[in-house]
N, C-alpha and C positions, 0 to 999 in steps of 0.2 A: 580493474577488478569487476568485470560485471558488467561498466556501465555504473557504477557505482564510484568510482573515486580512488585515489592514489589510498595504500594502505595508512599513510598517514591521514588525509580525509576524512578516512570511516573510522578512525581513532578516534580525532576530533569530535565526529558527529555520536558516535557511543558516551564519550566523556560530556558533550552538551547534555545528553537525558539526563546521565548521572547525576550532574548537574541541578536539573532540573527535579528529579526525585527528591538530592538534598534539600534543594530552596523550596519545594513542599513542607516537608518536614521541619524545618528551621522557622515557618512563618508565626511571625508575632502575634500577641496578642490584638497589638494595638494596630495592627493593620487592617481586623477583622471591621475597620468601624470607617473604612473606605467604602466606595461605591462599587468596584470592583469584588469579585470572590478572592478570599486571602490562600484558598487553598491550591489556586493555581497562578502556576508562574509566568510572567509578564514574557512575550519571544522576544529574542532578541533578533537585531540588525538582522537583513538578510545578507549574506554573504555570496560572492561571484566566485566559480573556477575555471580551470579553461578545461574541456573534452577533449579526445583523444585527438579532435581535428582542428584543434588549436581554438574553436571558438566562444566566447566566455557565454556559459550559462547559470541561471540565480539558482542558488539551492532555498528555499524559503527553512530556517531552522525552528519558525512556529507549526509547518508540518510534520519535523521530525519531534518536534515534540508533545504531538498531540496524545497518541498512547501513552508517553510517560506521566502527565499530566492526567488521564483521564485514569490509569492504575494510580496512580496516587492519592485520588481523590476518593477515589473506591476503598482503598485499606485505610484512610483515615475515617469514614464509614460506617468499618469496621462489619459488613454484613456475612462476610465469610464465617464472624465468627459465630454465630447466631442461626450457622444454616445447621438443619435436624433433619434426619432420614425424613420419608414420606411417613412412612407406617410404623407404629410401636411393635417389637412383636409381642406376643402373649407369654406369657410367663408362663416358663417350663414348655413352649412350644418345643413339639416334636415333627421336622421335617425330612420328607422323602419317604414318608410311610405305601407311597403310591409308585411301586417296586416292581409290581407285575405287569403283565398284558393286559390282563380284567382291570387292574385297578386305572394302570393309565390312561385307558379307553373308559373308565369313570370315570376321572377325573377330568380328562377331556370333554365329555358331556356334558359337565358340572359348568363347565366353564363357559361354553359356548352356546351350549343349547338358547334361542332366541335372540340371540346375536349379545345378550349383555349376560347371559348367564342365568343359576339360581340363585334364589335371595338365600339366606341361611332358612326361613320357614319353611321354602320347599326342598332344599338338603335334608332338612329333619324327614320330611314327608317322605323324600325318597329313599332313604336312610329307613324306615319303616316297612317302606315298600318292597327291598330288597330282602330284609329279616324275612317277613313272609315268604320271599321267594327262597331263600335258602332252608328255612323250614323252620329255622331257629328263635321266632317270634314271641314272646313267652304268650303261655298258655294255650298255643295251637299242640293239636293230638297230633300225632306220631302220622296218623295215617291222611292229615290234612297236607304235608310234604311229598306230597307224591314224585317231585324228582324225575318227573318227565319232561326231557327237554323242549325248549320253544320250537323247534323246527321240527319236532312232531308234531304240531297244530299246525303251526304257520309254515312253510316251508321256504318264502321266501317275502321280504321286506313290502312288497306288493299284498300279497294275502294277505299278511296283516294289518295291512293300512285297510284293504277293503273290508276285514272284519270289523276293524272299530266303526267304520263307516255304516257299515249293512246296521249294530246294534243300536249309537246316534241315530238312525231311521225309523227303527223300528219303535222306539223309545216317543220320538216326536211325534209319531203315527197312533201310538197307542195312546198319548196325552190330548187327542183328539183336533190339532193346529192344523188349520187350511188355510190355501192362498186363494185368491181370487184375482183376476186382471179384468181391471176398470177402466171405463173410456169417459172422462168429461173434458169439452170445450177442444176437440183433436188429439189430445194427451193422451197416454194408457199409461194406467198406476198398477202394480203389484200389491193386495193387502192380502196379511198374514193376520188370521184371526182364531179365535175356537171359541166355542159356545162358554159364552160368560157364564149363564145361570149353571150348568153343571160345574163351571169350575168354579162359583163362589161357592154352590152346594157343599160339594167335596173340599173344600177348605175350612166350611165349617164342619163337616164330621170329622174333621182332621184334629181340630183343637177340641182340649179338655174342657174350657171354658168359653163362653160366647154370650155376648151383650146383644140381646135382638133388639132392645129400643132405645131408644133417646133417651125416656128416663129410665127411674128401676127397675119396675114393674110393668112399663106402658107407656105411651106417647107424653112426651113431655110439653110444657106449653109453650109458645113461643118465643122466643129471646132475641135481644140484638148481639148478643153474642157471636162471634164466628172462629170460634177456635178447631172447628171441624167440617167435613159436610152436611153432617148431621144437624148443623145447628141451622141451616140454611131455610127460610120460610114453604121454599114447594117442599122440600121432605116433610118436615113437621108436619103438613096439612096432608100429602096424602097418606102419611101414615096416619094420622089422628081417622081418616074416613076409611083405611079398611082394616083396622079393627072397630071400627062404631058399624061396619057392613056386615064382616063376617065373624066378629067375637074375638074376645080378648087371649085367642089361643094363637093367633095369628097377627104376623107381624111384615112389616116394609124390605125388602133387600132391593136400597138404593144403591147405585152405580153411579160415584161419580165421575164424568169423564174427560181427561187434562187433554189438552193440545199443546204438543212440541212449540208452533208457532204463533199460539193467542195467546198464553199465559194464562188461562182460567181463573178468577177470583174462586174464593174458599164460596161464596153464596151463588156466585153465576155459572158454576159448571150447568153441564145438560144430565136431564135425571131421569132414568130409567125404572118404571117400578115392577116389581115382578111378587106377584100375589100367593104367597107360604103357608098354609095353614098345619099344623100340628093335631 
């Protein structure tokens, strides 16, 4: 049969697991307090038959009964029964709403876009996104829908890559960011910079509120304190000397400045002063 054994043989050897399942099953209590595991069965003798060519080979009956003994072990375990889908679903989930061409080719977006997909905050977002584009957003005018299709601006997947591109540019350009290529020690560096004082400027006209000194009113006195830059002994002193130079309508815009690779203390950064007067 195979290579396998006379039908009587493979009887035998079927009947040994059985065997073997039973005397799982049937193990005592009191054999649990052996050194041996009580949950599996001891093999027995190995046994000789002869092959097709007369000559005798061992059948080992602790290999035929290694499966049965290792499923055994398993359902007395009992972890089959304790196994739970992956995922709950949602109560009152409704599936397969993603029926059409549009939907499925959003919903394939959804899923793939950036190799892991969107989180659910940017489904909302784009979920938003889409309202406007259909027109149905609440509180857009009637005439905010204009219902002109994309491939009358864009015409093809390239255009419109190069439009977002051209406006990111023009955005960067107009924020005033320049690069510079530097040479020290044979190395050449790329730095991306823009003019600090105009952007701390326009950051303070930006906000409703703004703290110009140290203290309420005016330069505060010195402290060991360091819960800020501001508390650091070169600020404190040259703001105390220019407002004692140019009056108390005018104040310090220090700049403190971190390195990626020195780790800057709160008191040891490098300070920039740049002279405000109102």
């Amino acid at each position: 049969m195979d290579g396998r054994g006379s039908h009587a043989q493979l009887q035998r050897n079927v009947q040994a697991e059985i065997d073997a399942l039973m005397g799982c099953a049937l193990t005592t209590s009191s054999e649990s307090s052996s050194t041996e595991d009580p949950r599996l069965v001891a093999a027995r003798p190995s046994k000789r038959r002869k092959t097709k060519r007369g000559s005798q080979a061992e059948i080992g009956l602790a290999d035929t009964f290694v499966a049965a003994r290792v499923r055994a072990l398993y359902e007395r375990l009992a972890d089959w029964k304790r196994v739970q889908s992956l995922v709950k679903p949602r109560a009152h989930s409704k599936v397969g709403q993603f029926n059409t061409v549009r939907l499925r080719a959003l919903i394939e977006f959804v899923l793939s876009v950036g190799g892991a997909g969107l989180s659910r905050d940017e489904q909302r977002r784009l979920y938003e996104l889409l309202e406007i584009w259909d027109g149905t957003k609440e509180g857009m005018r009637e005439d905010d829908a204009d219902g002109v299709p994309l491939t009358d601006t864009f015409s093809t997947p390239t255009s419109f890559v190069n439009a977002v591109r051209d406006d990111i540019d023009a955005a960067v350009n107009e924020a005033g960011w320049l690069k510079c290529k530097m040479s020290e020690g044979g190395q050449s560096y790329t730095g991306f910079f823009t003019h600090v004082p105009e952007a701390a400027l326009d950051l303070m006209a930006s906000r409703k509120k703004v703290h110009y000194w140290s203290g309420v009113n005016g330069p505060a006195a010195a402290t060991e304190k360091r819960k800020s830059p501001l508390d650091g002994d070169a600020f404190r002193q040259c703001e105390a000397e220019i407002v004692h130079q140019f009056g108390p309508g005018t104040f310090a815009l220090g700049l403190h400045m971190y390195s990626d690779s020195t780790q800057l203390s709160w008191s040891g950064g490098k300070l920039r002063v740049v002279h405000c007067w109102g």
